[in-house]
C-alpha positions in Angstrom: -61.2 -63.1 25.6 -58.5 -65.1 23.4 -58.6 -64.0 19.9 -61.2 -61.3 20.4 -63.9 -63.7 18.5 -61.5 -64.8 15.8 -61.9 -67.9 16.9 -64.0 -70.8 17.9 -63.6 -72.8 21.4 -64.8 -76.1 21.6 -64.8 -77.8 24.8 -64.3 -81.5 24.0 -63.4 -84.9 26.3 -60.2 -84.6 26.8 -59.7 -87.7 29.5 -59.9 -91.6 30.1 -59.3 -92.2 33.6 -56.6 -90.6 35.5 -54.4 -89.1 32.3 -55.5 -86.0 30.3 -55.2 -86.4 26.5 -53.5 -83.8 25.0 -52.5 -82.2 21.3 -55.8 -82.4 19.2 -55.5 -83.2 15.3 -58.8 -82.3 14.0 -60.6 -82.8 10.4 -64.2 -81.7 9.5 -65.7 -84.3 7.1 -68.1 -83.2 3.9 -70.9 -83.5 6.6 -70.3 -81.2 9.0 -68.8 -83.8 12.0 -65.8 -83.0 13.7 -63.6 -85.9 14.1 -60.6 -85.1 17.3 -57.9 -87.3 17.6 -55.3 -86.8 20.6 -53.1 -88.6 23.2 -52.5 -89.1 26.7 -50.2 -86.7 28.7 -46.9 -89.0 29.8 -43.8 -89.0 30.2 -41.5 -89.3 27.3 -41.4 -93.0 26.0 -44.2 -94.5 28.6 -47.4 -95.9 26.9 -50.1 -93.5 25.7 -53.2 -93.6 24.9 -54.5 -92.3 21.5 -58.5 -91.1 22.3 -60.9 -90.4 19.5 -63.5 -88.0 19.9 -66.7 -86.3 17.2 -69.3 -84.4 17.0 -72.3 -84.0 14.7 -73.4 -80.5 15.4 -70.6 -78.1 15.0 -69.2 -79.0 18.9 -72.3 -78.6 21.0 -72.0 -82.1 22.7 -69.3 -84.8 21.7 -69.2 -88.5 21.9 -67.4 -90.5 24.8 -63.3 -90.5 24.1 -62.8 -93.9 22.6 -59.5 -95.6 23.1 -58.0 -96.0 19.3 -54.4 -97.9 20.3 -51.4 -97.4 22.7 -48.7 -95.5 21.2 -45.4 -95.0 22.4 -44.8 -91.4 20.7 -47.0 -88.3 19.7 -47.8 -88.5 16.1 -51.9 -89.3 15.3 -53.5 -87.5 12.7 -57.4 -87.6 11.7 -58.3 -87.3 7.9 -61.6 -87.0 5.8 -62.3 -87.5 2.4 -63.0 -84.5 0.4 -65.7 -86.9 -1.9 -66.9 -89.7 0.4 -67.6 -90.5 4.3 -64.7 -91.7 4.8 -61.9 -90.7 7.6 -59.0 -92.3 8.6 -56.8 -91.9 12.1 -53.2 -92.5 11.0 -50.5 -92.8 13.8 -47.2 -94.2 14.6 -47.3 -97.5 16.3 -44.3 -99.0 18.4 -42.6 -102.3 17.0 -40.9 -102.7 20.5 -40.6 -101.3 24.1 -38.2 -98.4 22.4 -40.2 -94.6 21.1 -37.7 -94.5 18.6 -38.8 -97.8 16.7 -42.6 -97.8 15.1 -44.7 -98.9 12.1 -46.9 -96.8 10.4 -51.0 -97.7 11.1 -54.0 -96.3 10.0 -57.7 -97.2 10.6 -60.5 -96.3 8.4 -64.2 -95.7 9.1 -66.0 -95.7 5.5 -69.3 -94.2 7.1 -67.5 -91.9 9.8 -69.4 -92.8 13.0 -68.3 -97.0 12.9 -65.0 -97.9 13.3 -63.4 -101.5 14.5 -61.1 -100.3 16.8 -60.1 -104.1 17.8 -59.6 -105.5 14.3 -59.5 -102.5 12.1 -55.6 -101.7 12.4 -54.3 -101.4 9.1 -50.1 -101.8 9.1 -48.7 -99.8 6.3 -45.2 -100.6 6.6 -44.6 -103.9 8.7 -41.0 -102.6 9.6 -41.1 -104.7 12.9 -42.6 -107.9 11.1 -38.9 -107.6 8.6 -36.3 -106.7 11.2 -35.5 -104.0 8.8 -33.4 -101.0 10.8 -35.6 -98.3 9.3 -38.3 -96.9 11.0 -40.9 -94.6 11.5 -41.0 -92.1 14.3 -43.9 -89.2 15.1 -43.3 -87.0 11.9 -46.4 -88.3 9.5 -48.5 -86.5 7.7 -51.6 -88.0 5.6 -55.0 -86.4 3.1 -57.7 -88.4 1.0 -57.1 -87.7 -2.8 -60.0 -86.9 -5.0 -59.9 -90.7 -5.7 -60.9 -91.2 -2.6 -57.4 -92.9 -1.9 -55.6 -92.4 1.7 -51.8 -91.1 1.0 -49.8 -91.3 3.6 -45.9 -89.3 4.0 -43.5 -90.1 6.8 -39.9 -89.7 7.3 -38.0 -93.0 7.8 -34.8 -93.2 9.8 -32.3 -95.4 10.2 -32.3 -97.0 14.1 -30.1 -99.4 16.0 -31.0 -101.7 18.2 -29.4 -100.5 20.7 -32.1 -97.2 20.1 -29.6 -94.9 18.6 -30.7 -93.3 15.0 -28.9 -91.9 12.3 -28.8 -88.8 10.3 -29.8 -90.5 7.6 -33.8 -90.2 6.7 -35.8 -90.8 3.8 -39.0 -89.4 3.1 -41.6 -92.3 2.2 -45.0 -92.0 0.5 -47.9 -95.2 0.9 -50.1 -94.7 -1.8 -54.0 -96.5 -0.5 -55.0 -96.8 -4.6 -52.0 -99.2 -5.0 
C-alpha cells in the first residue's frame, strides 16, 4: 500500500476521448471542493487539451472533465482564494503553431462551480497581439492575496522567430488589483 496511509488517493476523470490527461495541479477552496486541473498526454509540441475537474465532497464522486483550452505546453495551475469563492485556472497559451511562444491566460469562476469556458479567457500579457519577442513558456506559478487579488509570476524569455530562445529571462509579476 503506497505510503502506508500517509496519504489520500483520489480516483478522479482523467480522460476526454482517446488521450489520458495527465499532471494534476490541485487547490482546495475555503469550502471544502477540490478543483483538478491537468492536460492531455502528447507528444511534445502537438495540441493538448487542458481538462478541469471538482468535487464537493472530499473526492467521493467528481464532475465530468471539462475542456478549459488547447495548450501547446504543460503549465496549468488551479488557485482558490483564501477569503472568497473564487478560483482561477492560469495556464500558458500558444501565440503560434511553436511550444516555445505563449501568452499568459487565466480564467476565473467567482462562485467556484460556473465558469465561461467560451468567453471567459482572460489574456494577461498579449505578447502575440505586440509582436514583442518575449514570451512566456510553461514555468508560471500564481495565489489569491488576502485582497482577494489573483497574482500571477512567470519567467519571460527572449524567442526568435525562427523558435530559438535565449538565455536571457526575466521574471514578471501581473498584479489582478491593478
Amino acid at each position: 500500500f503506497t505510503g502506508m496511509g500517509v496519504f489520500e488517493y483520489y480516483s478522479i476523470p482523467n480522460s476526454m476521448g482517446s488521450a489520458r490527461c495527465m499532471w494534476p495541479y490541485i487547490s482546495r477552496d475555503r469550502n471544502g471542493t477540490y478543483h483538478v486541473v491537468m492536460t492531455e498526454n502528447s507528444s511534445t509540441g502537438a495540441p493538448q487539451r487542458i481538462g478541469y475537474t471538482r468535487s464537493i465532497n472530499s473526492g467521493d464522486t467528481w464532475t465530468a472533465l471539462a475542456n478549459v483550452d488547447t495548450v501547446r505546453v504543460i503549465s496549468p495551475v488551479v488557485v482558490s482564494s483564501p477569503v472568497s469563492d473564487k478560483v482561477a485556472i492560469v495556464y500558458s497559451h500558444p501565440t503560434d503553431s511553436t511550444w516555445l511562444r505563449n501568452d499568459v491566460y487565466y480564467i476565473q469562476s467567482t462562485d467556484g462551480i460556473t465558469w465561461d469556458w467560451a468567453n471567459g479567457k482572460i489574456n494577461v500579457t498579449n505578447y502575440g497581439q505586440n509582436g514583442d519577442s518575449l514570451y512566456a513558456y510553461t514555468d508560471l506559478a500564481a495565489v489569491y492575496d488576502y485582497n482577494d487579488d489573483l497574482q500571477i509570476v512567470w519567467n519571460g524569455q527572449y524567442t526568435s522567430t525562427g523558435g530559438e530562445f535565449y538565455p536571457l529571462t526575466f521574471l514578471y509579476h501581473y498584479d489582478g488589483h491593478s
